[in-house]
C-alpha positions as CSV (number, residue, x, y, z in Angstrom):
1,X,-18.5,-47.4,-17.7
2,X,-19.0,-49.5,-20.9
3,X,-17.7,-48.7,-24.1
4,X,-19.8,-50.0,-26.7
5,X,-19.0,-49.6,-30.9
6,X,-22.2,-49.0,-33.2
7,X,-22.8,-48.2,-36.4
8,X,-25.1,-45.1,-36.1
9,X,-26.7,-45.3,-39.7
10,X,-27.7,-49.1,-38.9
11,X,-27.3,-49.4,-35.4
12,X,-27.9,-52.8,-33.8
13,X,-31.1,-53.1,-32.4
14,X,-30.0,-55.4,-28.9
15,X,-27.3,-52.4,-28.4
16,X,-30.2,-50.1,-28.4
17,X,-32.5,-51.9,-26.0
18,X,-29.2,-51.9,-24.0
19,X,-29.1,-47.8,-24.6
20,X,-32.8,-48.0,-23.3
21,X,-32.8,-50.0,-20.7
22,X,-30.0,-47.7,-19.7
23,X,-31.1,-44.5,-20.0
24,X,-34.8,-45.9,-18.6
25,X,-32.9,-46.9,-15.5
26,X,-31.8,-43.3,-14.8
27,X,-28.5,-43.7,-16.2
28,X,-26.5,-41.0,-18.4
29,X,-25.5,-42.4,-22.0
30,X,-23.6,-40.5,-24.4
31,X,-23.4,-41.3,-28.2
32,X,-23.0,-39.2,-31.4
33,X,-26.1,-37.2,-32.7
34,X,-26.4,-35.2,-36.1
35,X,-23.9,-33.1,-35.0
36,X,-21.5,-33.7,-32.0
37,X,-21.3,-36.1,-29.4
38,X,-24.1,-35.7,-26.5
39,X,-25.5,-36.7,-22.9
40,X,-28.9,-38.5,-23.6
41,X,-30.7,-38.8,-20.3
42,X,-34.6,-38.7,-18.6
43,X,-36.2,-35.7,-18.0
44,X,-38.6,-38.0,-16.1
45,X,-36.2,-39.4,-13.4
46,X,-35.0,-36.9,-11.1
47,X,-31.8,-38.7,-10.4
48,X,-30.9,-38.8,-14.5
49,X,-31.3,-34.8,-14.6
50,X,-29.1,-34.2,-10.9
51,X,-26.4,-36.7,-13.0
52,X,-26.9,-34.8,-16.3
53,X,-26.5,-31.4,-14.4
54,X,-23.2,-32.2,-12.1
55,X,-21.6,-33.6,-15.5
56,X,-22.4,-30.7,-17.3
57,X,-21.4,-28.5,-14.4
58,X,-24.6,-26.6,-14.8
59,X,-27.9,-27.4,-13.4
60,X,-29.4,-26.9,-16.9
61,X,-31.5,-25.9,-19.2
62,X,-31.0,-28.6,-21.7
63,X,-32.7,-29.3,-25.2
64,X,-35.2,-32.0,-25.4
65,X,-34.7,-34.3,-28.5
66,X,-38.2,-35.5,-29.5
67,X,-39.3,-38.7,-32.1
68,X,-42.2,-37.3,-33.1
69,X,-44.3,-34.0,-34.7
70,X,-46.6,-35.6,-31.5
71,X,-44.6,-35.5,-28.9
72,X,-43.3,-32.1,-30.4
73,X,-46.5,-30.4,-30.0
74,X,-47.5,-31.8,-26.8
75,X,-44.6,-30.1,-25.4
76,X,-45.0,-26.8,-27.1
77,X,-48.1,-24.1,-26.9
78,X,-49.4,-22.0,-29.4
79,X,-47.6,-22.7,-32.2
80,X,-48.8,-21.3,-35.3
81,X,-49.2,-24.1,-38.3
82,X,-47.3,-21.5,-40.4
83,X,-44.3,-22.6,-38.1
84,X,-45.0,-26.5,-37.8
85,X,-45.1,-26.0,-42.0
86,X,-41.4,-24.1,-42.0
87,X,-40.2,-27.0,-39.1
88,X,-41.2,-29.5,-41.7
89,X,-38.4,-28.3,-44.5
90,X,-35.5,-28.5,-41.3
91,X,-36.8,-31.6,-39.2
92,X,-35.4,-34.1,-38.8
93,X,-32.0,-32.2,-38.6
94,X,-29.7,-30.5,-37.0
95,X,-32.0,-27.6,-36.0
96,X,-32.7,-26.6,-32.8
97,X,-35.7,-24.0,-31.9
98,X,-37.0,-22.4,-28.9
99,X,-40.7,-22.6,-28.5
100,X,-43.6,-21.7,-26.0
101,X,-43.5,-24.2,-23.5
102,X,-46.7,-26.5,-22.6
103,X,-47.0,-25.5,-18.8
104,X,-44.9,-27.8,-16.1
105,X,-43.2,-29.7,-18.8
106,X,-39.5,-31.0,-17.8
107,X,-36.9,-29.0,-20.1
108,X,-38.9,-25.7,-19.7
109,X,-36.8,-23.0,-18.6
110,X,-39.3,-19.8,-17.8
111,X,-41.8,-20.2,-20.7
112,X,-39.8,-21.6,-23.9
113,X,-38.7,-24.9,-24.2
114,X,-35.8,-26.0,-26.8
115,X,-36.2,-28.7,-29.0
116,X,-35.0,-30.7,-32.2
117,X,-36.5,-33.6,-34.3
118,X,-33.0,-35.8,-35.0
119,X,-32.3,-37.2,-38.2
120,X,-30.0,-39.6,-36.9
121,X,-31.0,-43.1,-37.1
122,X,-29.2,-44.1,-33.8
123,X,-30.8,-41.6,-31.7
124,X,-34.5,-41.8,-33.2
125,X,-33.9,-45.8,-32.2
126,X,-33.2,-44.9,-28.9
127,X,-36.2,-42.2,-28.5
128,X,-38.4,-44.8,-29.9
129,X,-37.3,-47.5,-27.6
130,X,-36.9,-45.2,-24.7
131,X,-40.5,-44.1,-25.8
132,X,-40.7,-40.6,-24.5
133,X,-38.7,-37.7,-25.5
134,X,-34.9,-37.0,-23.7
135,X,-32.6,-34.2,-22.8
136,X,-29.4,-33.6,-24.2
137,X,-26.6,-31.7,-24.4
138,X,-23.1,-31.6,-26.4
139,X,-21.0,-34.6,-23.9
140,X,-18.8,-32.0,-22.2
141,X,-18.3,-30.1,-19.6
142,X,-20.0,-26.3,-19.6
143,X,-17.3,-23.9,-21.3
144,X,-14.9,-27.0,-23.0
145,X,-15.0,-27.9,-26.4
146,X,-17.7,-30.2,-27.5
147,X,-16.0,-33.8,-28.4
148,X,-16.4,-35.2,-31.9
149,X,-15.6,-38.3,-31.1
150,X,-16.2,-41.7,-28.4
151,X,-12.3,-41.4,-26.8
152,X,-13.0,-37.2,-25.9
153,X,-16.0,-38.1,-23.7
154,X,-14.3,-41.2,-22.6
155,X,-11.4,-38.9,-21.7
156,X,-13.4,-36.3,-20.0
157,X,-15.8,-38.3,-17.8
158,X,-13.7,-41.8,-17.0
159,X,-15.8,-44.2,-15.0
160,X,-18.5,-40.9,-14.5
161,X,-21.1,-42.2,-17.7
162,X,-23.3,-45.2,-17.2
163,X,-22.3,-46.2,-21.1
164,X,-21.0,-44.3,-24.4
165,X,-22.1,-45.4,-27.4
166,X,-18.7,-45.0,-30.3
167,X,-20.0,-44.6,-33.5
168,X,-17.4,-43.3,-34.5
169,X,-16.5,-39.8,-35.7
170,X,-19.5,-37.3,-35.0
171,X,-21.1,-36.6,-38.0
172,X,-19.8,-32.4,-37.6
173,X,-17.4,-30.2,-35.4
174,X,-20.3,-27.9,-34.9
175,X,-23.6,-28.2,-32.6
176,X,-26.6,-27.8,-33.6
177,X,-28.0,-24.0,-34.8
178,X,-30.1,-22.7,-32.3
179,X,-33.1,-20.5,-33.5
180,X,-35.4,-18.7,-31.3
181,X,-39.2,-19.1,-32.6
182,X,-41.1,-18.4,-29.3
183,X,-40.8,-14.3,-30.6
184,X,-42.2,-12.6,-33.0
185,X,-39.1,-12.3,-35.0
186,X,-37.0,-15.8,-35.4
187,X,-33.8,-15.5,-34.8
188,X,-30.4,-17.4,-35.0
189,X,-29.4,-17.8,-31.0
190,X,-26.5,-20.0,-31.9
191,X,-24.8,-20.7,-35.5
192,X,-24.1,-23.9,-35.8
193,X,-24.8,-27.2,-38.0
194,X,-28.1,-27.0,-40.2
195,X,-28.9,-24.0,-42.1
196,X,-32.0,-22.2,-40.7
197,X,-32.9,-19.9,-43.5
198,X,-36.2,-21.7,-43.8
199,X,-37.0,-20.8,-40.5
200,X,-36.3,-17.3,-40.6
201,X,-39.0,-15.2,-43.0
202,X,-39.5,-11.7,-41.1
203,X,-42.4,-11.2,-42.8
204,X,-44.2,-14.2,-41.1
205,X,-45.0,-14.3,-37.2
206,X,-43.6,-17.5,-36.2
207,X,-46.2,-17.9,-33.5
């Protein structure tokens, strides 16, 4: 496992074409995100998602960070523009939603998919050079705290991650807030970083 410093607000762009490369390869790559530490892998490569699963001790489902309103929509159905317009005021962030899912999409769990637009400049680098969007999950096992910092993963998975990427201390001690927007009602799943009040107007059907 390497063990690689970066500064996440201006990350070095030949340590994320190594983060690519990486992650392209089928590996598992942890780094800090715009809340906690997280697993960044390929929903494309069935060996990445049987890795991402057996380190997570669960076989899934797992958020799908996206790089762009694009790739957001191509992986979600029937979305109302009234919601894309209330997504705008908390992406990029630490917001997490639950959507319709676009059928036989990887990440789709039943019919919803989850999914966040990051705001950090680290991982939208690697989504961009990756160039497709990637799961993740807080960089712990299912049921442990998640780690807010490089030396936690390190200490959970030695010699298990294909690389970790220290940027120091995570940005919160929080995940993300996970709000459900594939209802007609949203609703707050999971509190969390990132303040989902423009999100959640009962008076409006969110899709």
């Amino acid at each position: 496992m390497d063990l690689i410093r970066i500064d996440p607000r201006d990350p070095d762009p030949e340590l994320i074409h190594r983060a690519a490369r990486a992650i392209l390869a089928g590996g598992v790559v942890a780094a800090p995100s715009d809340t906690v530490y997280g697993f960044l892998a390929r929903p494309s490569h069935p060996a990445a998602c049987a890795e991402l699963g057996r380190l997570k001790s669960r076989p899934g489902p797992f958020l799908v960070l996206v790089a762009t309103w694009h790739q957001a929509r191509a992986l979600s159905r029937g979305v109302g523009e009234d919601t894309w317009e209330r997504l705008a005021r908390v992406w990029p962030g630490p917001i997490t939603v639950v959507l319709p899912a676009a059928p036989g999409l990887p990440g789709a769990t039943e019919d919803t998919i989850a999914l966040r637009m990051p705001e950090s400049p680290l991982l939208l680098a690697i989504l961009r050079e990756v160039g497709e969007p990637l799961f993740s999950t807080s960089a712990n096992r299912a049921g442990r705290p998640a780690p807010v910092s490089a030396d936690q993963v390190v200490g959970e998975f030695p010699d298990r991650l294909t690389l970790v990427l220290d940027g120091g201390p995570a940005p919160s001690r929080e995940p993300s807030t996970l709000v459900d927007l594939a209802g007609a009602v949203p609703r707050v799943l999971r509190a969390g970083a990132g303040d989902p009040a423009p999100l959640l107007d009962p008076g409006r059907r969110g899709v």
